[in-house]
VEXMARGU-879096 format. One line per field, with one value per residue (C-alpha): residue number from 1; residue in three letters; x negated, y, z negated. Coordinates in Angstrom, 3 decimals, always signed. Each point is the difference from the previous one (the first is absolute). Layout:
residues N
k	(NUM:...)
r	(ALA:...)
xx	(X:...)
yy	(Y:...)
zz	(Z:...)
end
This chain:
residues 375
k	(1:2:3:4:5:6:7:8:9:10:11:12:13:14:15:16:17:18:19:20:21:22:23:24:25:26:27:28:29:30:31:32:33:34:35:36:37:38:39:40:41:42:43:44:45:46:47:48:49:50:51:52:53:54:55:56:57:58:59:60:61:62:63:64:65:66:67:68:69:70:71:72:73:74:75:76:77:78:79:80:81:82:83:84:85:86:87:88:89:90:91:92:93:94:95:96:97:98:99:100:101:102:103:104:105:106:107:108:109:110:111:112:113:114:115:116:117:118:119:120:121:122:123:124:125:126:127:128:129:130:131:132:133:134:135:136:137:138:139:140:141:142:143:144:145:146:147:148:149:150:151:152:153:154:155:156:157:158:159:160:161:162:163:164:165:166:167:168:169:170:171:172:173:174:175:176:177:178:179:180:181:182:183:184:185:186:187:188:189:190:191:192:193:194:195:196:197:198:199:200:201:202:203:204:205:206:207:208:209:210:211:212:213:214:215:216:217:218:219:220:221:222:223:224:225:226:227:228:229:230:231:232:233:234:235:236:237:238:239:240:241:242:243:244:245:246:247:248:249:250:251:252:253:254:255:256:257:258:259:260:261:262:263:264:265:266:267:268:269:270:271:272:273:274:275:276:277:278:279:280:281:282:283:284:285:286:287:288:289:290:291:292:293:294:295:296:297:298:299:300:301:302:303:304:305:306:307:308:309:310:311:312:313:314:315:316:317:318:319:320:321:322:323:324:325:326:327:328:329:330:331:332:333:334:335:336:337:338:339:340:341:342:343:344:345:346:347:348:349:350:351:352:353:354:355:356:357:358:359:360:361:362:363:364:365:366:367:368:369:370:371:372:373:374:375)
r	(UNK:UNK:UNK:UNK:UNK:UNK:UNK:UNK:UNK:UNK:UNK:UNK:UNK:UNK:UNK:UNK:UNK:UNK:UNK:UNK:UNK:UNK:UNK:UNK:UNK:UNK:UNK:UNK:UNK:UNK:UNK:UNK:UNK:UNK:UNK:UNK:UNK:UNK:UNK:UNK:UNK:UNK:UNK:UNK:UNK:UNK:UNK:UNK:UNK:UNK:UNK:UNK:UNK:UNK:UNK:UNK:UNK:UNK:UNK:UNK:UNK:UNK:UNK:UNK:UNK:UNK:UNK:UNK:UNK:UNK:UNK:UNK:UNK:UNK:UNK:UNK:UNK:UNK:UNK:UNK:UNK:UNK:UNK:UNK:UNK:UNK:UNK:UNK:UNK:UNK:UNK:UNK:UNK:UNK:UNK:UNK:UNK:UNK:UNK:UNK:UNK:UNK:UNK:UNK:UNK:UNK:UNK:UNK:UNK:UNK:UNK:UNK:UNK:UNK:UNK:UNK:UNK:UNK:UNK:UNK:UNK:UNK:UNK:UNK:UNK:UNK:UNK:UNK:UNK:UNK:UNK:UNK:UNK:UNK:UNK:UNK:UNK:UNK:UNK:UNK:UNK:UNK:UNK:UNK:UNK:UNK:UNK:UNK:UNK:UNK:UNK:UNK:UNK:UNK:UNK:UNK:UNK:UNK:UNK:UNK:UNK:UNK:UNK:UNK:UNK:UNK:UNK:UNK:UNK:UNK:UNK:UNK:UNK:UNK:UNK:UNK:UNK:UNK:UNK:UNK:UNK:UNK:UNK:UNK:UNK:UNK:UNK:UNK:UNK:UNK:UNK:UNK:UNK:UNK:UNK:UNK:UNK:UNK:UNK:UNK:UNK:UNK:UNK:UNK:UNK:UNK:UNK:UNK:UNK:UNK:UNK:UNK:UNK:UNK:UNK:UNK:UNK:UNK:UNK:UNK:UNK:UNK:UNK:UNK:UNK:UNK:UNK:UNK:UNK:UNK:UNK:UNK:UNK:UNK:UNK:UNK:UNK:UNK:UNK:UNK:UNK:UNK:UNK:UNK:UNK:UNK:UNK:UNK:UNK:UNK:UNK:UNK:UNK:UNK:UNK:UNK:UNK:UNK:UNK:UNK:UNK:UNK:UNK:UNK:UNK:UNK:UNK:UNK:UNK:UNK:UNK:UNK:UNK:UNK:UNK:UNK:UNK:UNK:UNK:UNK:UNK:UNK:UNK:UNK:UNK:UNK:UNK:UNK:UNK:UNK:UNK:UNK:UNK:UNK:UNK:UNK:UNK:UNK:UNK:UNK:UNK:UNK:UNK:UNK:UNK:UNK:UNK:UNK:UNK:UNK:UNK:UNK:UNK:UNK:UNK:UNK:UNK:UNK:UNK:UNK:UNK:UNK:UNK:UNK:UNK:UNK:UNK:UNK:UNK:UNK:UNK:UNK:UNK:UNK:UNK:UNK:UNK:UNK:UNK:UNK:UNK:UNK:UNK:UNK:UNK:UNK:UNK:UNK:UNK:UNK:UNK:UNK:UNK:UNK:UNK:UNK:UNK:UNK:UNK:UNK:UNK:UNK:UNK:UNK:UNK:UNK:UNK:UNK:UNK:UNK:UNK:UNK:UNK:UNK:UNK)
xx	(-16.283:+1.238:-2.476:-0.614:-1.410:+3.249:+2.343:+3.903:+2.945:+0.190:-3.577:-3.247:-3.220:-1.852:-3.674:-0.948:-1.701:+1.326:+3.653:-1.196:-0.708:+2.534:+2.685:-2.239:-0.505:+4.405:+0.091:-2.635:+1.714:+3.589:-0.758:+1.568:+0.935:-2.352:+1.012:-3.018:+0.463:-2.742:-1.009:+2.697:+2.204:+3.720:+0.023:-0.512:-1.857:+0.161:-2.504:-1.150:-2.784:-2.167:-2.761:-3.426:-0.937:-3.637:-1.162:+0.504:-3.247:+0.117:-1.437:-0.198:-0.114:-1.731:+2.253:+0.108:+3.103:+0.358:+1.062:+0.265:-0.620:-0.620:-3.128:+0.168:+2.287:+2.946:+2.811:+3.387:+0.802:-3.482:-1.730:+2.297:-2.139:-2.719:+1.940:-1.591:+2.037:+3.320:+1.560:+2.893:+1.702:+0.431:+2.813:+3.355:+0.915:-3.254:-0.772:-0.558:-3.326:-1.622:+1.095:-1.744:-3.226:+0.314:+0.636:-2.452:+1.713:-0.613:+2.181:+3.173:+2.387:+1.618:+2.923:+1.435:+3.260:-0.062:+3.617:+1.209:-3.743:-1.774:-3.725:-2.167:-3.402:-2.236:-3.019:-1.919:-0.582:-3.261:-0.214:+2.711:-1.228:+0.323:+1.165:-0.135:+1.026:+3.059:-0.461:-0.256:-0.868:-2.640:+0.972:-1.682:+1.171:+2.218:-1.320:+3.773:+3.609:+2.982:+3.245:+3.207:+3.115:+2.616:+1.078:-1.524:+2.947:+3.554:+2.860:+4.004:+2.322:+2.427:+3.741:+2.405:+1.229:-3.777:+0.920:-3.947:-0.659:-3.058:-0.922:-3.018:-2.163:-2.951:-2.180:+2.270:+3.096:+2.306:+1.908:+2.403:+1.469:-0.398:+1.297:-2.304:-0.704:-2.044:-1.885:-2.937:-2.840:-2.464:+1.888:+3.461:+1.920:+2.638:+2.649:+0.430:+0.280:-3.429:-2.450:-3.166:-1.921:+1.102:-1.251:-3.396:-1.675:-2.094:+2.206:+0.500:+4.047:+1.158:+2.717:+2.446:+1.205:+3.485:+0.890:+3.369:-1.027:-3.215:-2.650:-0.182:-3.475:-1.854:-2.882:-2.038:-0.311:-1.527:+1.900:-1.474:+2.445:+3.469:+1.742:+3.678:+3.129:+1.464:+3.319:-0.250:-1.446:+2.189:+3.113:-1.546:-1.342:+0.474:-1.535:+1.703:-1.236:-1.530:-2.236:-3.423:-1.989:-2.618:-1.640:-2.549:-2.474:-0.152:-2.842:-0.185:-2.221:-0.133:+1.545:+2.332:+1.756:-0.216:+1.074:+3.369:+1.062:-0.871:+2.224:+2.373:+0.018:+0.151:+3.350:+1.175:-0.834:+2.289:+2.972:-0.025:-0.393:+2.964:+1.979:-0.513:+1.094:+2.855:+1.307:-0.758:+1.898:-0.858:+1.254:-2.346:-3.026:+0.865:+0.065:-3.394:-2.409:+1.415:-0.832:-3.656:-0.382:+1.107:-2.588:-2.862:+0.503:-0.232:+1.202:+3.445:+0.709:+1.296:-0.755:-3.467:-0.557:+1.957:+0.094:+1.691:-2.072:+1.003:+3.576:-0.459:-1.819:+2.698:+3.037:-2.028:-0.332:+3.842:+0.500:-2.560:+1.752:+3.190:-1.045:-1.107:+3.189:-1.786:+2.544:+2.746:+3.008:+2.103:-0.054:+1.512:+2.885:+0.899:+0.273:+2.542:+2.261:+2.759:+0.406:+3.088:+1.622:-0.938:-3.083:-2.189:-1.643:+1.037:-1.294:-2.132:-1.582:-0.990:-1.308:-2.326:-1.393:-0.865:-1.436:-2.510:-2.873:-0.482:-2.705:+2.227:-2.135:+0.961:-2.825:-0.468:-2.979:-1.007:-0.638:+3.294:+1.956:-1.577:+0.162:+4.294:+0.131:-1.385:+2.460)
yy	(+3.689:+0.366:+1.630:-2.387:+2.294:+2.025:-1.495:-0.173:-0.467:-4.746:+0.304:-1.537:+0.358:-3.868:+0.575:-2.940:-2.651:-2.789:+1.283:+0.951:-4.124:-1.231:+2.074:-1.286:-3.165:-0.546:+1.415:-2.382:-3.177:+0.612:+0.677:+3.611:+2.049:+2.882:+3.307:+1.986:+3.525:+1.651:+3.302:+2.187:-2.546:-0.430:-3.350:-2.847:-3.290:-2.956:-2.816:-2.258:-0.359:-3.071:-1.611:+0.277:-3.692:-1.035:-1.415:-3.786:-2.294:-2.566:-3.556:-3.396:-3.183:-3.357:-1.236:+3.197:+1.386:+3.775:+1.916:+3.602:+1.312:+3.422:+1.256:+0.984:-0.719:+2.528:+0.133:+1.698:+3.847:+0.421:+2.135:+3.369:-1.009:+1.733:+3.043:+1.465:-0.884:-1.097:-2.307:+0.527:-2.443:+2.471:+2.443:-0.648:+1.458:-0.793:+3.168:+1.160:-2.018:+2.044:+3.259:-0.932:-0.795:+2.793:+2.801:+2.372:+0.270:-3.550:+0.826:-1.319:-0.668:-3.251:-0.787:-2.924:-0.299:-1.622:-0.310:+3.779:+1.216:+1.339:-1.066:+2.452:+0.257:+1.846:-1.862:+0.251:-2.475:-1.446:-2.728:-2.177:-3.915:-3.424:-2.830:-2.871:+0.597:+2.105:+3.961:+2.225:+3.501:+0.414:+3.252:+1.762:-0.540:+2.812:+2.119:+0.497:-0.745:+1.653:-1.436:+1.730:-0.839:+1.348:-0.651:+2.122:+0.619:+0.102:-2.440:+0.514:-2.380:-0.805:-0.547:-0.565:+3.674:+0.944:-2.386:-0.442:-2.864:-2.225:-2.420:-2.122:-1.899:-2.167:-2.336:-3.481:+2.080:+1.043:+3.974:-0.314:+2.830:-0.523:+2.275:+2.789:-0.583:+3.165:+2.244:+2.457:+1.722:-2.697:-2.698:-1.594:-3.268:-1.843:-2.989:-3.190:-3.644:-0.672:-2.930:+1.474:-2.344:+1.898:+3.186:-0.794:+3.153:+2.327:-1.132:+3.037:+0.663:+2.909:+1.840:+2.263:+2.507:+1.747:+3.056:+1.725:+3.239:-0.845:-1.290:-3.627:-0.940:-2.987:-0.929:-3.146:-1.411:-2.380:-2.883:+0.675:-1.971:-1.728:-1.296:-1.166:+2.598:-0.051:+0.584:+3.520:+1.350:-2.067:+1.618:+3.612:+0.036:-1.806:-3.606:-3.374:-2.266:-2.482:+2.565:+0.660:+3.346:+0.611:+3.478:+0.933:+2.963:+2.278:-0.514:+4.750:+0.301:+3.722:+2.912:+0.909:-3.780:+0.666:+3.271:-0.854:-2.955:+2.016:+2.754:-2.521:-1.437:+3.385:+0.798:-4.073:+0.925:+3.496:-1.468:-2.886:+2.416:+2.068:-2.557:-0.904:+3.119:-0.319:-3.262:+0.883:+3.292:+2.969:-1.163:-2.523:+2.061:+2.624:-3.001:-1.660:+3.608:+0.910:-3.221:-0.208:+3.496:-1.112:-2.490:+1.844:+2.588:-1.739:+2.943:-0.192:-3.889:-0.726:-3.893:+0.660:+2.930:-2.293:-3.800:-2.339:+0.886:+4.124:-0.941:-1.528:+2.876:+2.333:-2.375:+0.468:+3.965:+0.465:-2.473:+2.580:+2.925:-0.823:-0.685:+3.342:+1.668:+1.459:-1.243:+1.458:-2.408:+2.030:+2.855:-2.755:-1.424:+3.733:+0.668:-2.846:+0.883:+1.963:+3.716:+1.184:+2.941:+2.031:-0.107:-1.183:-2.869:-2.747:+0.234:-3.204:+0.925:+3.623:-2.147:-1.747:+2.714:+1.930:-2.742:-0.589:+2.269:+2.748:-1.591:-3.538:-2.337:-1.473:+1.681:-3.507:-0.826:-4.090:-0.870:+1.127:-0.651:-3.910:+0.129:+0.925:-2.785:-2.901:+1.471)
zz	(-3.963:-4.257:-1.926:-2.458:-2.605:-0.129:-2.006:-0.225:-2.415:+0.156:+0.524:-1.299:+1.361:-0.822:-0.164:-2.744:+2.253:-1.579:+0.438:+3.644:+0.298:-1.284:+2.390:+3.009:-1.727:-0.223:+4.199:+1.074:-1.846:+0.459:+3.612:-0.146:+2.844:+0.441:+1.685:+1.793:+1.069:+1.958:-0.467:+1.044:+2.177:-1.417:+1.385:-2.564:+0.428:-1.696:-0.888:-3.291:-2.021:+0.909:-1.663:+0.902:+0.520:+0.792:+3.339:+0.481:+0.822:+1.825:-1.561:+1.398:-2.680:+0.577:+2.300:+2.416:-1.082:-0.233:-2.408:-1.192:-3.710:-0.889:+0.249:-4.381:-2.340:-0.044:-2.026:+1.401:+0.034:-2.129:+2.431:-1.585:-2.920:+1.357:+0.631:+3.085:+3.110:+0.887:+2.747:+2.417:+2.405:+3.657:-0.343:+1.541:+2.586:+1.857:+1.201:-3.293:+0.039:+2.778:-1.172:-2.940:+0.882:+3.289:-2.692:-1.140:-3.541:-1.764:-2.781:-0.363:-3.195:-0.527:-2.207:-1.862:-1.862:-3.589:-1.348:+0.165:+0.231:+3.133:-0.088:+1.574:+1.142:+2.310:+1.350:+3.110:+3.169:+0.478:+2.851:+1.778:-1.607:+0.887:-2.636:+0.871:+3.334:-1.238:+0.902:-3.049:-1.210:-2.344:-2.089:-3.193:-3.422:-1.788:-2.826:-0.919:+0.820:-0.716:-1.495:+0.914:-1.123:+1.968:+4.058:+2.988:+1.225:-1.882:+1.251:+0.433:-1.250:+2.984:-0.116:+2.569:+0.583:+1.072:+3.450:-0.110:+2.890:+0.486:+3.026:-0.835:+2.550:-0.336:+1.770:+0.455:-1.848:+1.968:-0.507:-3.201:-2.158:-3.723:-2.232:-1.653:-3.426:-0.814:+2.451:-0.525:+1.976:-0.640:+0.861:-1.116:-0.852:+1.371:-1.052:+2.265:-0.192:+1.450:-0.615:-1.856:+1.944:+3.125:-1.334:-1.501:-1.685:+2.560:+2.964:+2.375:+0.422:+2.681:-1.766:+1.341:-2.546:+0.489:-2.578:+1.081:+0.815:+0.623:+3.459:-0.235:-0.780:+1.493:-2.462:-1.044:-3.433:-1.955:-2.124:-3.411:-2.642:-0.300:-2.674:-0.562:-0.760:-3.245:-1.161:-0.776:+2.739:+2.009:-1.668:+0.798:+3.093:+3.361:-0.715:-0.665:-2.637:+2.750:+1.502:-0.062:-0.388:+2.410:-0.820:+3.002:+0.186:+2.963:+2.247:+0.262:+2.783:+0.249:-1.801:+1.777:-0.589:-3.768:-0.025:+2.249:-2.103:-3.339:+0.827:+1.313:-3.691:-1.632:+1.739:-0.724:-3.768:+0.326:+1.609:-2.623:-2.928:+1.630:+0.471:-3.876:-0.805:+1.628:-1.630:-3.533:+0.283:-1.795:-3.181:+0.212:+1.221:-3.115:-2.705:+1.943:-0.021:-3.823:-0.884:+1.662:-1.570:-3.601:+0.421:+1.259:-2.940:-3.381:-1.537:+1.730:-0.375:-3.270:+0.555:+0.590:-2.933:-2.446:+0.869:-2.482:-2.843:+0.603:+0.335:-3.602:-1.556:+1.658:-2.296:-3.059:+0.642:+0.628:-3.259:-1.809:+1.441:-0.747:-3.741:-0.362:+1.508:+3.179:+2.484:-2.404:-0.368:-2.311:+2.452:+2.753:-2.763:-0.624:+3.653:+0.454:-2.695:+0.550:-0.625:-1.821:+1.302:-2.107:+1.469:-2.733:-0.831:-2.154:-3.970:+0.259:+3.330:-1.793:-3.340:+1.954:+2.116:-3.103:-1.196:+2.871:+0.388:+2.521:+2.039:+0.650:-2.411:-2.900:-2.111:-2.508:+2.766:+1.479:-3.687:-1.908:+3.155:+0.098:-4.086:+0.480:+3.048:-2.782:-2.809)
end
């Protein structure tokens, strides 16, 4: 399990309660899907946050019909308020639940994603609960969570030279091959003209990944989001305009599953960088690393060390320098004149380089030369 207490670069450890709350507070109402490692185990399992409702009694009015009320008055979600427990609906995949409460080590880490933030929190199982007749997990509160701002696991961007191949399966779907959309070791996403209503998120898909090269790998995932392909990404990668993208999360069961698809990826991610390579020519790769090297050194970009007002202050210095004769322009007119053969130089040229001083300037200084510039 993370250490909590040792933090990263995209890292904050949350220990305000009130910040603590409201992250809970935005998981428990927008019905979030929770991730729950435990201990040690690679294997992920997923549940929600559920409210802690009070017991129903049972009442009968005058004329004998029953009803049910709760027992107090409870308003919804406000049990976080008190900031001592939470509540889980039973982990999926089922078995999950008994290695839970059969495991000697009741701490476990759960994780929620808020926009490009993982929420994370280590807490501690207490009893398997009842709500209502609903199975839940009672589980103590956290004394801190952790935002991280990055992905687990980095993803490759697939083209059509990678030959990357997908069959996907699912309970009342039959076998179809979409085409990969992006693939990493936690999971990837694919492009298809699906229904969203046939792929409702947390629905368990069997996927059979092919990488050229490579094993195929048999793994189950989890539908986590889809959303509709835009223009540009259907002009760059393998998707048409009237698909849908379904990304899933791999369902790693044991190490030795996440390690094989991992280094699958890393060699997917080497033959698509060579391949790059390749097409931009070296040329092109030359121009690209001077470039990113110009721009990580401010001192060797002359964009970034001037900028438009630089570029102005550099006119008004080459005005200013030209004013006081630094840059020399009777040396350049006496160059370009012609020579005659007896080798010397013409009488003007000779009055005016006598006339000059030795060290190039004028000698009148910015005030007599701007004093003879009004005259």
């Amino acid at each position: 399990m993370a250490d909590m207490d040792r933090v990263k670069e995209h890292e904050e450890i949350v220990t305000n309660g009130e910040k603590i709350e409201t992250l809970l507070r935005y998981c428990l109402e927008e019905g979030v899907r929770v991730e729950v490692e435990l201990g040690e185990r690679v294997r992920l399992y997923h549940t929600t946050m559920t409210d802690h409702l009070p017991e129903l009694v049972e009442e009968s009015d005058e004329e004998g019909n029953t009803t049910y009320k709760e027992a107090v008055p409870y308003e919804p979600f406000s049990y976080l308020a008190s900031r001592d427990r939470l509540v889980l609906d039973s982990l999926t995949p089922e078995t999950g639940n008994q290695e839970l409460m059969d495991s000697a080590d009741p701490e476990l880490m759960i994780r929620f994603f808020q926009g490009n933030n993982a929420v994370e929190g280590e807490v501690s199982f207490q009893k398997a609960i009842q709500i209502r007749g609903d199975k839940a997990l009672l589980l103590s509160y956290p004394t801190k969570l952790r935002l991280v701002e990055k992905r687990r696991y980095f993803r490759v961007l697939v083209r059509h030279f990678l030959n990357v191949t997908l069959t996907v399966k699912g309970q009342g779907i039959k076998a179809f091959k979409p085409s990969v959309y992006d693939v990493g070791a936690g999971g990837l996403a694919f492009c298809h003209e699906i229904n969203d209503k046939d792929f409702p998120l947390g629905m368990t898909l069997q996927l059979t990944l092919g990488i050229p090269g490579e094993d195929e790998v048999q793994v189950d995932a989890f539908v986590r989001r889809h959303y509709p392909v835009n223009p540009k990404i259907a002009a760059q990668r393998q998707c048409r305009l009237k698909d849908t993208v379904c990304c899933v999360q791999f369902d790693l069961q044991n190490r030795r599953i996440e390690s094989i698809i991992g280094q699958s990826v890393t060699r997917l991610q080497q033959k698509y960088l060579s391949q790059k390579a390749r097409d931009m020519g070296p040329m092109d790769m030359g121009h690209n690393l001077k470039f990113r090297s110009n721009r990580d050194d401010p001192s060797k970009s002359k964009y970034k060390a001037e900028g438009k007002s630089g570029k102005k202050a550099a006119k008004k210095g080459a005005w200013l320098n030209n004013l006081l004769g630094s840059k020399k322009p009777a040396a350049k007119k006496a160059t370009a004149t012609t020579k005659p053969a007896s080798g010397k130089a013409p009488a003007a040229a000779t009055k005016k380089a006598a006339k000059k001083p030795a060290s190039g300037k004028s000698g009148l200084g910015i005030k007599g030369l701007l004093d003879r510039k009004r005259k």
